[in-house]
C-alpha positions as CSV (number, residue, x, y, z in Angstrom):
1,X,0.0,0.0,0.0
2,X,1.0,3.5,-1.0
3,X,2.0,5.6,2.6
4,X,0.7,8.7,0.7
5,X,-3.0,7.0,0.3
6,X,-2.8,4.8,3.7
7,X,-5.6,5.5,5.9
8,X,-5.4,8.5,7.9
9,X,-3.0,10.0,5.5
10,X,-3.5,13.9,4.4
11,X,-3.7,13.5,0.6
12,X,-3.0,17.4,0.4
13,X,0.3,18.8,-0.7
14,X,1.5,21.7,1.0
15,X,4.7,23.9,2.2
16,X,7.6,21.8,4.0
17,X,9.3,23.6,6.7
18,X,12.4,23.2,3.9
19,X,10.8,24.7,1.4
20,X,9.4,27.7,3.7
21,X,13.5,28.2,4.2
22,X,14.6,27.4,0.7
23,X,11.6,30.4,0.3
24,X,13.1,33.3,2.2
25,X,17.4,32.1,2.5
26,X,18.2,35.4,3.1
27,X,16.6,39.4,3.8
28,X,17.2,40.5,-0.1
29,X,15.2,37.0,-1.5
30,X,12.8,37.8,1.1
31,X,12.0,41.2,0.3
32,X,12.0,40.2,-3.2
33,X,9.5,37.4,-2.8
34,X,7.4,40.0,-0.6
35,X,7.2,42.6,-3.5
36,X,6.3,40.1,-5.9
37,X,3.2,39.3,-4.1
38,X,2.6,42.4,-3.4
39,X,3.0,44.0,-6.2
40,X,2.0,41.7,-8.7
41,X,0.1,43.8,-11.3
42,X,3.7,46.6,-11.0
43,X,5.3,48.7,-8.2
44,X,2.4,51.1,-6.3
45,X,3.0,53.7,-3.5
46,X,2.1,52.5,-0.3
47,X,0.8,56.2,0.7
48,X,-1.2,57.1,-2.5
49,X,-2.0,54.1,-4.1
50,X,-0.1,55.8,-7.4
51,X,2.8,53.6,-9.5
52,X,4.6,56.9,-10.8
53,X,7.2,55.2,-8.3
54,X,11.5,55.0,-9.0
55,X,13.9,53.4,-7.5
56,X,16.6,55.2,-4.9
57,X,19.8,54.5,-5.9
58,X,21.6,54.7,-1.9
59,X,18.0,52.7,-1.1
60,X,18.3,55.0,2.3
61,X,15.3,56.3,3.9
62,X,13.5,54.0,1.8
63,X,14.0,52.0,-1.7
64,X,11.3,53.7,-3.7
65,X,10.1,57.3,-4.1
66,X,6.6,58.5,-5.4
67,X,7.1,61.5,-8.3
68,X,2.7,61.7,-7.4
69,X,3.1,62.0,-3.3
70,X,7.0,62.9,-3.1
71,X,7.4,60.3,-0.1
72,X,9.4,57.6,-0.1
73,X,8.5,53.8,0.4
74,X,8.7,49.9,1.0
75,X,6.9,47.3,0.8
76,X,6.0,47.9,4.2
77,X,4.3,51.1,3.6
78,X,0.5,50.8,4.4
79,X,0.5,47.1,5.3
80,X,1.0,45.5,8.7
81,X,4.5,45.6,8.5
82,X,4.9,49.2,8.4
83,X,7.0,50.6,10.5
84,X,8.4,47.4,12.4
85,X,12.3,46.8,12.4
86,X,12.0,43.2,12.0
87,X,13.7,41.2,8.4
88,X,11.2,40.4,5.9
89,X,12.8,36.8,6.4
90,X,11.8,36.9,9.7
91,X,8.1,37.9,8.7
92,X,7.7,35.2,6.2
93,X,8.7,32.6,8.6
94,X,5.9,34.2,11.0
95,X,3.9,34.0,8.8
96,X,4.1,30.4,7.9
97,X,4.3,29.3,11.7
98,X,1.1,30.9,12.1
99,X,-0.3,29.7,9.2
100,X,0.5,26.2,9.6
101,X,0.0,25.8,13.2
102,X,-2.7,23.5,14.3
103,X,-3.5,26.2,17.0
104,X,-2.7,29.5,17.9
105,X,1.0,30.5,18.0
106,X,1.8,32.1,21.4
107,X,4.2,34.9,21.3
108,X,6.3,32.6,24.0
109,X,6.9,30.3,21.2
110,X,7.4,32.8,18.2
111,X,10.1,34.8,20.7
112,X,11.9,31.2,20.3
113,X,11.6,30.3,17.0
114,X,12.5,33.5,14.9
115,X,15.4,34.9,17.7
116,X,13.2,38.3,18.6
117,X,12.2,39.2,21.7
118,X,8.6,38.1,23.8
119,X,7.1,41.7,23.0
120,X,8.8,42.1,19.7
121,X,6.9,38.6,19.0
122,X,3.5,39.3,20.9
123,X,3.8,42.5,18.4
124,X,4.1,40.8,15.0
125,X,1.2,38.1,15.9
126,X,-1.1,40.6,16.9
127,X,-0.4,42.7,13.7
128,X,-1.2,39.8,11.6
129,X,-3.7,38.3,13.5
130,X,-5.2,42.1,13.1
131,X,-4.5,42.2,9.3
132,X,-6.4,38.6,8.6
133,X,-9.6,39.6,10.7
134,X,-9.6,42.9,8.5
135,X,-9.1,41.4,5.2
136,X,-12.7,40.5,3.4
137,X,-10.9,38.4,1.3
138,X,-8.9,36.6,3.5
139,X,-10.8,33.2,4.8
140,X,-10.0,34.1,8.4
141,X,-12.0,37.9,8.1
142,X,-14.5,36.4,5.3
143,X,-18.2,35.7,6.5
144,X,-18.9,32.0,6.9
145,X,-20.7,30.3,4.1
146,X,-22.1,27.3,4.4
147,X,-22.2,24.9,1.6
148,X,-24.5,22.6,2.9
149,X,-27.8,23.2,4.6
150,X,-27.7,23.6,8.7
151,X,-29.8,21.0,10.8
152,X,-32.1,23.0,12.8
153,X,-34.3,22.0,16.2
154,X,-37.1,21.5,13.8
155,X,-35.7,18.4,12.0
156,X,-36.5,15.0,12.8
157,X,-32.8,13.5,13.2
158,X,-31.6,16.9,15.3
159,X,-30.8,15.4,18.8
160,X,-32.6,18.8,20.5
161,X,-35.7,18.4,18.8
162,X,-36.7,15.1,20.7
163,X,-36.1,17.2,23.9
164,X,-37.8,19.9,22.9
165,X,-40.7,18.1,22.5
């Protein structure tokens, strides 16, 4: 018998913890990967939403400067990230952790795993948690819909209905 279809087996194919650090081997691949996803459709200004963007040649405040706004910008700029110290490669492994954690990630445990201190961690899961509950679009904000129809205390085969009675 094939392990992969034994009983009790997930069938589903997802991220290894070796390919979540083959992902992100160091800050520069991880800040690439992050500006790829973010800006899949072409660079955009954080602040103004405009892509009359360039790049900073000294990459000091920021990489990127808006000709529309005049500020300067990351990949940070207007997400959860903003403003927080922490590597990109350390936010992509976070970010994974919490994602493929069977519970919630305690900031105890992050504080270990990525080398950042307890508040520093508590900080990052409570800006992500924050960013999936406000994301529509996102499965953890989204409203639940239900794809089959919901026993109620009406049917016959609903346990509380015979006690109702």
């Amino acid at each position: 018998m094939n392990m992969s279809q034994a009983p009790g087996r997930d069938c589903k194919e997802g991220m290894s913890l070796i390919d979540m650090f083959n992902m992100f081997p160091d800050e520069d691949t991880a800040n690439k990967w992050f500006e790829s996803v973010a800006w899949n459709a072409g660079r955009v200004c954080g602040h103004c939403g405009s892509d009359h963007t360039s790049t900073v040649k000294s990459g000091k405040p920021m990489p990127y400067w808006c000709t529309s706004c005049r500020s300067y910008f990351s990949v940070k700029t207007g997400t959860p990230l903003q403003k927080s110290k922490v590597p990109m490669q350390k936010w992509g492994i976070a970010i994974y952790l919490c994602l493929t954690s069977l519970k919630s990630v305690s900031s105890m445990k992050l504080h270990r795993d990525i080398k950042v201190s307890q508040p520093t961690a508590w900080f990052m899961l409570h800006r992500l948690r924050e960013a999936w509950m406000e994301d529509d679009d996102y499965a953890f904000g989204a409203p639940l819909k239900l794809t089959k129809p919901v026993l109620t205390a009406s049917d016959p085969i609903c346990p509380t209905a015979s006690m109702k009675s």
